[in-house]
C-alpha positions in Angstrom: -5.5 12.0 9.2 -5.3 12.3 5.7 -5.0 9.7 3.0 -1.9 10.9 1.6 -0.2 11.6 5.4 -1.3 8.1 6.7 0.4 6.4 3.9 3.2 7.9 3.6 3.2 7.1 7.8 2.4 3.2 6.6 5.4 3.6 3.9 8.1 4.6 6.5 7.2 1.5 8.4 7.4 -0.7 5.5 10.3 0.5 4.1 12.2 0.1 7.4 11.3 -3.8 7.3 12.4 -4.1 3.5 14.6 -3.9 1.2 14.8 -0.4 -0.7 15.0 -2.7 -4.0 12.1 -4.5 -2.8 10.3 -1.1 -2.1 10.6 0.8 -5.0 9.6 -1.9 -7.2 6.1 -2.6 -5.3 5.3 0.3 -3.7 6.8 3.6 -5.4 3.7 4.2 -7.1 1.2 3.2 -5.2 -1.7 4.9 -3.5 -4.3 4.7 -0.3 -7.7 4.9 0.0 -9.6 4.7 2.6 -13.2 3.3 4.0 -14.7 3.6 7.3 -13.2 -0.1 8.3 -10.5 -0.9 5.9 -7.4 0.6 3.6 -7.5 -0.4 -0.1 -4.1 -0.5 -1.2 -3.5 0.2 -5.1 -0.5 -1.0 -6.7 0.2 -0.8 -10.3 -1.2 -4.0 -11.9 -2.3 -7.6 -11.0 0.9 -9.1 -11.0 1.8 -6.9 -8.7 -1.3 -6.7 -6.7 -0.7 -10.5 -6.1 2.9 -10.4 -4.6 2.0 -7.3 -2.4 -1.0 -9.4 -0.9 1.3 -13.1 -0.6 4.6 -10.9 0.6 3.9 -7.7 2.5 0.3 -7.8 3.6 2.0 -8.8 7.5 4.0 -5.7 7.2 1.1 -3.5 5.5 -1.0 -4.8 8.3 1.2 -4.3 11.1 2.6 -1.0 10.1 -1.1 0.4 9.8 -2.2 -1.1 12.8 0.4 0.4 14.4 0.0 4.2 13.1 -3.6 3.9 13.6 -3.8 2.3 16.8 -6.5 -0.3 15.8 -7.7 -3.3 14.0 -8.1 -2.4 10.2 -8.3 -4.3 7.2 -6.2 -3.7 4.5 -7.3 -4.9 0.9 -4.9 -4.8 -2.2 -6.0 -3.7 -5.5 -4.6 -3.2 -9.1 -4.8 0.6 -9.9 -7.8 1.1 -12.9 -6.3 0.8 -16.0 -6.4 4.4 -16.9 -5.0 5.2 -13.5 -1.9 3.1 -14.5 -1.3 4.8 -17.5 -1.5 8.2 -16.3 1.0 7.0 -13.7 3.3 6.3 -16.6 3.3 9.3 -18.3 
């Protein structure tokens, strides 16, 4: 499964546990990748990367877990600055 397919997959399982306030401010733009043993989550700044990790990594965890049928470790970034930017624009 592709990045792109398994997050969206991950995304319909959060958003079904949140609010849609709540989801458009912390996860409309973010992104997956992926390692051999873990998802790296990238929102769009610190701030944000912070409050993902303390209020949704349950959720992010579970909903993964449950798509992929397995333990995985899920690790939430800040997108590189120039990343974020481009997201802007």
């Amino acid at each position: 499964m592709g990045n792109i397919k398994l997050w969206e997959e991950i995304l319909v399982e959060v958003k079904s546990e949140i609010s849609e306030k709540a989801f458009k401010t912390w996860f409309q733009k973010s992104s997956l990748d992926t390692t051999e043993n873990s998802l790296i989550i990238n929102v769009a700044n610190e701030f944000a990367a912070d409050w993902v990790r303390k209020n949704y990594l349950l959720i992010l965890q579970s909903a993964a877990e449950k798509i992929l049928n397995k333990k995985i470790k899920i690790i939430i970034t800040a997108k590189k600055e120039e990343e974020a930017i481009n997201t802007i624009v």
